[in-house]
C-alpha positions as a LaTeX table, in Angstrom:
\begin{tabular}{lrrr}
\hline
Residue & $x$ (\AA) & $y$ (\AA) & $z$ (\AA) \\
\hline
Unk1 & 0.00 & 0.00 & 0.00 \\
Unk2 & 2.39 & 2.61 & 0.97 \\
Unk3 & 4.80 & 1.92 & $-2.16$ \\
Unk4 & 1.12 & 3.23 & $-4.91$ \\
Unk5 & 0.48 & 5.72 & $-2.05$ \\
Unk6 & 3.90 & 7.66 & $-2.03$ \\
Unk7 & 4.59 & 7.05 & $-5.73$ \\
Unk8 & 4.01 & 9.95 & $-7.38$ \\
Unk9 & 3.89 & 12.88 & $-4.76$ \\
Unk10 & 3.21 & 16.38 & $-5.26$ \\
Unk11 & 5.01 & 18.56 & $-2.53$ \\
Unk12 & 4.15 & 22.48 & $-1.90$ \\
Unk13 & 6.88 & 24.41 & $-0.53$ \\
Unk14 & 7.43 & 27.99 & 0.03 \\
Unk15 & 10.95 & 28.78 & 0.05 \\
Unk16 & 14.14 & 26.63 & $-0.14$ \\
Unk17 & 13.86 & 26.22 & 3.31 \\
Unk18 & 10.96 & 24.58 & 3.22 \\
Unk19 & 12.54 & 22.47 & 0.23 \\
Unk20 & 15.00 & 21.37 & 2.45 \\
Unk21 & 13.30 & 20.16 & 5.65 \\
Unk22 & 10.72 & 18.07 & 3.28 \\
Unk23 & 13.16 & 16.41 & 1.60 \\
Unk24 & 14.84 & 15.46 & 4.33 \\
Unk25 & 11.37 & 13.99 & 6.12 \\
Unk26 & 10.97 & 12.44 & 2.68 \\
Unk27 & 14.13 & 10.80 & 2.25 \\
Unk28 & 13.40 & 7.78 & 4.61 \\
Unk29 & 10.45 & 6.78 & 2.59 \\
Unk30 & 12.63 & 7.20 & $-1.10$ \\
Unk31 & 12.41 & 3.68 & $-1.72$ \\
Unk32 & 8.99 & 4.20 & $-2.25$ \\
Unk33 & 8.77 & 7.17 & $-4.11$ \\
Unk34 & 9.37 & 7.19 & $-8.17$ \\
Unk35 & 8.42 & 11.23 & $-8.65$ \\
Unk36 & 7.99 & 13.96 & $-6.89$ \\
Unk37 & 6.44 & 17.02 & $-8.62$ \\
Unk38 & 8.02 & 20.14 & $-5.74$ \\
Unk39 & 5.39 & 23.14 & $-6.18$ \\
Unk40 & 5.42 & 26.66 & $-5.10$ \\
Unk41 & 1.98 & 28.21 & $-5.32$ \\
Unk42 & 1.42 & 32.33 & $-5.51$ \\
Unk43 & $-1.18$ & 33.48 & $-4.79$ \\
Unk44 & $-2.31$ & 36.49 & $-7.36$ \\
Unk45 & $-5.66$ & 38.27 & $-6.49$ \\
Unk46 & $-6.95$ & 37.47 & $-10.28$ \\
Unk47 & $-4.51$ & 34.04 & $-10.73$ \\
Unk48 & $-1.59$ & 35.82 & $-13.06$ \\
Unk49 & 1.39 & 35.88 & $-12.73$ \\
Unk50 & 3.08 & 39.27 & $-11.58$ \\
Unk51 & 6.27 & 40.58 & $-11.39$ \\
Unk52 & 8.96 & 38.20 & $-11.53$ \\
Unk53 & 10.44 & 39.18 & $-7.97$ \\
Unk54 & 9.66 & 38.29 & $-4.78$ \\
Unk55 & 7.95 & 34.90 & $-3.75$ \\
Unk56 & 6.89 & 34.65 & $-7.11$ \\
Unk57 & 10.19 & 34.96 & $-8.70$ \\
Unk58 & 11.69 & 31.97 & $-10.81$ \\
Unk59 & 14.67 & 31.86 & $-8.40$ \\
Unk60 & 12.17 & 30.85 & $-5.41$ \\
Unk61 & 11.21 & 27.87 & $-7.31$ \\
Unk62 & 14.82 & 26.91 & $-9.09$ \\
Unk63 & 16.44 & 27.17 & $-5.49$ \\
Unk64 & 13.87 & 25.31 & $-3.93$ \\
Unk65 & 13.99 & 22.67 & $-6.56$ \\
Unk66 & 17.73 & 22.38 & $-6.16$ \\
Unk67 & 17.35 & 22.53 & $-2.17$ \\
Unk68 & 15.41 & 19.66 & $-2.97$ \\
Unk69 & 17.39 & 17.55 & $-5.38$ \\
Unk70 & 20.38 & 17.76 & $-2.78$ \\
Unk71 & 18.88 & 15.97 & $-0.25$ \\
Unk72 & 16.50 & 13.14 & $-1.59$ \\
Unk73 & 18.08 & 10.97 & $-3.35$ \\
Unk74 & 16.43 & 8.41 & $-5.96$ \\
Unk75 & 13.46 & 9.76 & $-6.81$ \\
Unk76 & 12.72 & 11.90 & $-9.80$ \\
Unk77 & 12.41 & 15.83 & $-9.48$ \\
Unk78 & 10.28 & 18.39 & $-11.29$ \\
Unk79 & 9.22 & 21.39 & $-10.11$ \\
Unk80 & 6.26 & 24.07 & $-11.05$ \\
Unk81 & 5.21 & 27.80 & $-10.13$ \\
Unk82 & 1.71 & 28.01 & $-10.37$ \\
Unk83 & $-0.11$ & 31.51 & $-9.89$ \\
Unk84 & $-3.43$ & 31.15 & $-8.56$ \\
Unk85 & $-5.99$ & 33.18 & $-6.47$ \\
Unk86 & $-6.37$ & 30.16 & $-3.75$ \\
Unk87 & $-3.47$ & 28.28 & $-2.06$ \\
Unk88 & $-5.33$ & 25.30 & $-1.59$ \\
Unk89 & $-6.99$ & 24.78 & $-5.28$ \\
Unk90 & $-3.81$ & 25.77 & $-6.79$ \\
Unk91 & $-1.79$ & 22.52 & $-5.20$ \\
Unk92 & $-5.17$ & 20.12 & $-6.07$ \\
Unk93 & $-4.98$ & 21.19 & $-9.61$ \\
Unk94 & $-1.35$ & 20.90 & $-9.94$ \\
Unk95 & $-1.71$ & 17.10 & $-7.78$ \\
Unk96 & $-4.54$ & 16.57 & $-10.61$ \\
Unk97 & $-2.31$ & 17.78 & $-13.66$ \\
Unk98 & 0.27 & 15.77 & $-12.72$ \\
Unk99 & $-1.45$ & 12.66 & $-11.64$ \\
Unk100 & 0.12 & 12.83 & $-8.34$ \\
Unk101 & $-1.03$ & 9.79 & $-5.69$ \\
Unk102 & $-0.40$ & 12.20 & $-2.87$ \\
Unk103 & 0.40 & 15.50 & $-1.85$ \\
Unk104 & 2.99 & 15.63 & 1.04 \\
Unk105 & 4.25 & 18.19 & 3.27 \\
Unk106 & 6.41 & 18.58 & 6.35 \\
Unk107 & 5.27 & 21.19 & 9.32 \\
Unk108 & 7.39 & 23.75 & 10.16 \\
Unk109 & 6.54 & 25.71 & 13.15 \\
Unk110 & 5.91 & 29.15 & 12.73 \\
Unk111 & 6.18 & 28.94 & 9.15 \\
Unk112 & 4.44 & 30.45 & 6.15 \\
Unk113 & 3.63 & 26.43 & 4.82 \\
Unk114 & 2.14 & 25.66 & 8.16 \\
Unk115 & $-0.14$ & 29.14 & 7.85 \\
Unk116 & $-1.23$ & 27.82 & 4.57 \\
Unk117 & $-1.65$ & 24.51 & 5.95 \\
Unk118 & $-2.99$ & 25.38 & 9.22 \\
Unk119 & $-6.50$ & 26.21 & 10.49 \\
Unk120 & $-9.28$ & 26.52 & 7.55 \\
Unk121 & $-6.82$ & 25.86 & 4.56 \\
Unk122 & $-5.73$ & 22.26 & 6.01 \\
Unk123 & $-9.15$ & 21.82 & 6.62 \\
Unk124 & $-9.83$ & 21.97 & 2.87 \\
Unk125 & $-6.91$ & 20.25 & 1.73 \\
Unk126 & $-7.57$ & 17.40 & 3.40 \\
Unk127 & $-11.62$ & 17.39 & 2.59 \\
Unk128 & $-11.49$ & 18.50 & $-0.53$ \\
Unk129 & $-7.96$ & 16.58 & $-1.90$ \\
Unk130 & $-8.91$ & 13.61 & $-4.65$ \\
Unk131 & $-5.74$ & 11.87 & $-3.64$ \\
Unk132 & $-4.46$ & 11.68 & 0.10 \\
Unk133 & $-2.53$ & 14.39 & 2.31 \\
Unk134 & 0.50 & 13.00 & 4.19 \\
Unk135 & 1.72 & 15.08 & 7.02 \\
Unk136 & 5.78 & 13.67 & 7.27 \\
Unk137 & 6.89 & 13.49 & 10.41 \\
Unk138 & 9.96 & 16.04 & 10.92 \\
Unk139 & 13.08 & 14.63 & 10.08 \\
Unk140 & 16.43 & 14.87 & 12.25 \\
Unk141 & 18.20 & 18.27 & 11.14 \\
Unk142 & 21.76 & 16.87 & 11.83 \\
Unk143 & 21.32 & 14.88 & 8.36 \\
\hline
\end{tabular}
């Protein structure tokens, strides 16, 4: 079961940071993971894209992306920047588009993922998500 569940994962993150930490509560499970699609979601008042600085800049997402790469090892890495007006429907289509089996994410206290993931938005992940949410335990931060 857990080898189809973590297969194809989708993984929102918000900075490199972010990156980071996942992949490093994502490593232990590798073995069982053949893609992993990294997305950063902005959020644009009418969905399009802005400026390219700031958290929507392409460097948010190629760092991130290469934060990620350098610690899991195995899997396949792509990444996306998707501009929408919701956080939450913006990582559920992206999870749709790329036939993810799961989307997975790592808390981080006091973090701007665990604001988007926290209170009424990880309500609706989790109710409204197709595929499953997996909350990854954190990993140890000496790795």
């Amino acid at each position: 079961m857990s080898t189809e569940l973590l297969r194809s994962v989708l993984v929102p993150v918000v900075s490199p940071d972010d990156a980071r930490m996942t992949a490093r509560a994502l490593d232990r499970y590798a073995a069982d993971v053949d893609r992993v699609t990294v997305v950063h979601v902005v959020e644009r008042a009418d969905g399009t894209p802005a400026d390219a600085g700031g958290e929507g800049g392409e460097g948010v997402i190629d760092e991130s992306h290469a934060a990620f790469e350098a610690v899991l090892d195995g899997p396949t890495v792509e990444s996306r920047r998707v501009f929408d007006e919701d956080v939450v429907d913006g990582i559920l289509e992206t999870a749709a588009a790329t036939g993810s089996t799961a989307v997975v994410f790592s808390p981080r206290e006091g973090g701007r993922l665990v604001r988007y993931l926290s209170g009424d938005v990880a309500l609706r992940l989790v109710t409204e998500s197709p595929v499953p949410v997996v909350s990854l335990p954190r990993a140890d931060e000496s790795r």
